[in-house]
C-alpha positions in Angstrom: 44.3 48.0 72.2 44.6 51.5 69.9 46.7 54.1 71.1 46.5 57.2 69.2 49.3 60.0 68.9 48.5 63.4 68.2 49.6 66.8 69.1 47.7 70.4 68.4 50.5 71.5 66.1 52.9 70.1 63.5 56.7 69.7 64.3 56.2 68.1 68.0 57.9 64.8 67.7 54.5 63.0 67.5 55.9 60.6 64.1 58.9 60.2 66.5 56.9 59.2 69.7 54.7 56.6 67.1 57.2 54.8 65.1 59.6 54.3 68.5 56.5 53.3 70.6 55.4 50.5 67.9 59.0 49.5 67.6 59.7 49.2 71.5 56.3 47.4 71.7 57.5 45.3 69.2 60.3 44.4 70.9 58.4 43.5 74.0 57.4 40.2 71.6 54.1 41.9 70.7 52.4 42.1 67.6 52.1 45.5 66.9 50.9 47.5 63.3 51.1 51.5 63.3 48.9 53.4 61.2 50.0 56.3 59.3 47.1 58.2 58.9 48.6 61.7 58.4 47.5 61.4 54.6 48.9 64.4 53.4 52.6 64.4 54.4 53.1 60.6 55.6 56.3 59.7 56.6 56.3 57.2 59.0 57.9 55.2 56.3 61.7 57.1 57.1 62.1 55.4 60.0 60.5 52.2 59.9 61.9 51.5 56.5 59.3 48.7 55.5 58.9 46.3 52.6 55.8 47.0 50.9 53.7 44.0 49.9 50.5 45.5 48.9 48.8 48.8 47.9 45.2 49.5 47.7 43.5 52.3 46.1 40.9 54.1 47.9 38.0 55.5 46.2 35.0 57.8 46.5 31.7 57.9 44.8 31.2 60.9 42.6 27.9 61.7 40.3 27.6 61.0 36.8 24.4 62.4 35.4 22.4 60.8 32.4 21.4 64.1 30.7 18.9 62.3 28.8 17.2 61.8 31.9 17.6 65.2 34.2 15.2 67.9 33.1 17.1 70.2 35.1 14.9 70.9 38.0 18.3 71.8 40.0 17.5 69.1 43.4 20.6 68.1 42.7 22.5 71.3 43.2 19.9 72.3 46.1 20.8 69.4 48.4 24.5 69.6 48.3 26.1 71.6 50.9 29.7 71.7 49.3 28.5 73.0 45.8 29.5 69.8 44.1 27.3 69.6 41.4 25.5 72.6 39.5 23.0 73.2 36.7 24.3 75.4 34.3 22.4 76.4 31.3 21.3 73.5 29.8 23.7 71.4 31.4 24.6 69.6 34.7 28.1 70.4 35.6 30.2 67.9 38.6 33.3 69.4 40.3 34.9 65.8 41.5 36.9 67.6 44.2 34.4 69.0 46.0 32.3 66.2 46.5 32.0 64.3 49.4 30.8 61.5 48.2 27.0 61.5 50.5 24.8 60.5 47.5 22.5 63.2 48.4 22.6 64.5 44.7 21.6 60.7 43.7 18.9 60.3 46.7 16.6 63.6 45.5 16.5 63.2 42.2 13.1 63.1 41.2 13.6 61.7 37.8 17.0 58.6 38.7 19.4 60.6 36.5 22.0 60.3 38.5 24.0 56.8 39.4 27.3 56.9 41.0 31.1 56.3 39.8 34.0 55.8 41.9 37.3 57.9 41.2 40.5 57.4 43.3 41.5 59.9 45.8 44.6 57.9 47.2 46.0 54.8 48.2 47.1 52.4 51.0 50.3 51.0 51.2 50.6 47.2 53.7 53.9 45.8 54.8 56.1 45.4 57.2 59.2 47.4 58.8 61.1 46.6 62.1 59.2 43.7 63.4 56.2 46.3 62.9 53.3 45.9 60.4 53.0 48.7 58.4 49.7 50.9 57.1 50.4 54.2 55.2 47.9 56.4 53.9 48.6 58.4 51.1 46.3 61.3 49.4 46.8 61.8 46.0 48.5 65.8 45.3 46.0 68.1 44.3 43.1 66.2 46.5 41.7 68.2 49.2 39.6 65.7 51.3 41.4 63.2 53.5 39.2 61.6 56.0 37.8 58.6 53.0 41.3 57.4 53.6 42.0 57.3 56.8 38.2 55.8 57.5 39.3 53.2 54.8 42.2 52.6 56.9 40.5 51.7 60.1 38.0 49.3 58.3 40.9 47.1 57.5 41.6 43.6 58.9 43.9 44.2 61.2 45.0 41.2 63.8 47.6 43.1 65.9 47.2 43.1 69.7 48.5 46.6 69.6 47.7 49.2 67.0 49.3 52.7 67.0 47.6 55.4 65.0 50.0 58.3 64.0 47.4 61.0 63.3 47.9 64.0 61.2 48.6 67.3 63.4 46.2 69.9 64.2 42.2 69.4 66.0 40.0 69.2 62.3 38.2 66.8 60.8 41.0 64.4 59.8 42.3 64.4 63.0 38.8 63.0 65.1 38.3 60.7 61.9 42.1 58.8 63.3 41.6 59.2 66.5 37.9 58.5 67.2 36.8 54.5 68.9 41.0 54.5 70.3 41.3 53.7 73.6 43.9 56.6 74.8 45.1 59.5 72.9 48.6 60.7 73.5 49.3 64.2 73.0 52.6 65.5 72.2 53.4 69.3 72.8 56.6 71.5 73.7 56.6 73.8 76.3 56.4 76.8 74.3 53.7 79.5 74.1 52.2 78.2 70.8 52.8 74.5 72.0 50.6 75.3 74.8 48.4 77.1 73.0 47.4 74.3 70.3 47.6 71.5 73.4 45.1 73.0 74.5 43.1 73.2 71.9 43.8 69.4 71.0 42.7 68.7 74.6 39.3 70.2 74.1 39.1 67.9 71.2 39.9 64.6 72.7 37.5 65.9 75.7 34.8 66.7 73.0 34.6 63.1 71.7 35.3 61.2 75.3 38.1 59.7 74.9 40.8 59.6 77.9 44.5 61.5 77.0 47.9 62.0 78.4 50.8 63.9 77.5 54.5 64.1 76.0 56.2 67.0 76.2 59.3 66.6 74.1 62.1 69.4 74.1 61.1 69.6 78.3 63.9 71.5 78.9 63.1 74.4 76.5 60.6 76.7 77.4 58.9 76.9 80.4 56.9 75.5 83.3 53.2 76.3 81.9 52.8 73.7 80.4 53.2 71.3 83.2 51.4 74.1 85.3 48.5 73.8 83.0 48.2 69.9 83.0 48.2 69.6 86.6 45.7 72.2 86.7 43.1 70.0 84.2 44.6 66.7 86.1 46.1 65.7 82.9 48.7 63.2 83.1 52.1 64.1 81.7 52.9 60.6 80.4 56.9 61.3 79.7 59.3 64.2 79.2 61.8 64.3 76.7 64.5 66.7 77.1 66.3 68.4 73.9 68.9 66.2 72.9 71.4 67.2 69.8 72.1 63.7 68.7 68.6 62.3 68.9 67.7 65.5 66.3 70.9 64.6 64.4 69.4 60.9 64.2 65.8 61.8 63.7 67.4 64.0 60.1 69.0 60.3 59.1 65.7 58.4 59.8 66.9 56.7 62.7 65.3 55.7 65.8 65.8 57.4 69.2 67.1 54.4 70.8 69.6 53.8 68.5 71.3 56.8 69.8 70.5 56.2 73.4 69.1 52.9 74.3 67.6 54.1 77.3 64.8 55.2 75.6 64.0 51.9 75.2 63.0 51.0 78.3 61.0 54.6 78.8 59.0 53.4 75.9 58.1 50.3 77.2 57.1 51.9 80.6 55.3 54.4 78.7 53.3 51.4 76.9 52.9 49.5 80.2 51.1 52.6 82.1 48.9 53.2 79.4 47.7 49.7 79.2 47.3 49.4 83.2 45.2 52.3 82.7 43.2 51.5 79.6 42.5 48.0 81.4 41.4 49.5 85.0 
């Protein structure tokens, strides 16, 4: 089973509700990995604290052109939508970061000037941390296209009965690449006017590609009630509440797990894992 956590915004709790989830799941003596696919500022690693025992680099496919072949019809530059490739002058310039990698610029040429060559975006890091395995995705600073990671994550042999996806905040393109074929998404929010706001947006999302949700709302006791109005309105479960507590955001600051301050979150973990697979397997 895949249970992937999101949320609309950034600064939820949604790293906190993944890496406590795997470990309580772990806990419950099953094998459980969590996937840290929020590329661009992972940190899943703070709190799990695993041993790494592999890394993988993760490539794309980028043009190189054979000028002694291209006559500099411009096909090339026609076909791709991100402006990847160009003719200029008497030349055939290839922006690496803007490519996507399609082969479209390969797949017109008229005249096979153009082969591909793979250049390394990021990497993936394997091990294992607190009876969890461990997969973090990292994109290389300066890169601006993450979903090639996070798709090269998900290919990977993973033998797990449970795998928890921490997805990267927000409702774009690197957020339906992590959460897309899981078999419930849950979404965490804070009843605040712009934790509303993005929930819903993020709800529109997981509607858009068919997948069934639920909801955390973390910090429940700051804000106000529209954010429960507005999932009983849409018949959206709300999954578990979390109310403010000082020494849980004192332990979160020191990497540590919420049940180490209060082991009764424990148990509410495990529930929360139990209802979702009762519902998952309906």
């Amino acid at each position: 089973m895949e249970i992937s956590i999101a949320s609309g915004k950034g600064g939820t709790g949604k790293t906190t509700i993944a890496t406590n989830l795997a470990v309580a799941i772990a806990r419950m003596g099953i094998d459980v990995a969590y996937l840290d696919c929020d590329v661009e500022e992972p940190n899943g690693h703070i709190f799990l604290k695993p041993e790494i025992t592999k890394e993988i680099d993760v490539t794309v496919p980028i043009p190189r052109v054979d000028l002694d072949k291209c006559t500099l019809c411009g096909e090339c530059s026609a076909a791709c939508e991100y402006h990847a490739i160009a003719v200029l002058g008497k030349t055939v310039e290839v922006f690496p970061s803007l490519c996507h990698g399609c082969g479209g610029c390969r797949d017109v040429c008229p005249e096979d000037a153009i082969e591909e060559i793979p250049r390394t975006i990021g990497n993936i890091s394997r091990g294992v941390g607190m009876g969890v395995e461990f997969i973090e995705g990292r994109l290389n600073v300066g890169e601006a296209i993450s979903p090639p990671i996070t798709k090269a994550m998900r290919k990977l042999d993973i033998n797990s009965d449970v795998i928890i996806i921490d997805a990267p905040p927000g409702t774009s393109c690197p957020v339906i690449e992590a959460i897309s074929g899981t078999d419930f998404v849950i979404l965490v929010t804070e009843p605040t006017p712009f934790g509303l706001n993005d929930l819903k947006l993020a709800v529109g999302m997981v509607r858009e590609v068919g997948l069934p949700c639920g909801v955390v709302i973390n910090r429940s006791d700051i804000g106000d009630d529209r954010t429960e109005e507005y999932c009983n309105k849409e018949e959206i479960d709300i999954l578990m509440k979390i109310p403010f507590n000082r020494q849980i955001a004192e332990a979160y600051s020191r990497g540590e797990m919420m049940f180490e301050v209060d082991p009764e979150y424990e148990k509410s973990l495990c529930e929360l894992y139990l209802k979702i697979a009762e519902r998952v397997n309906r």
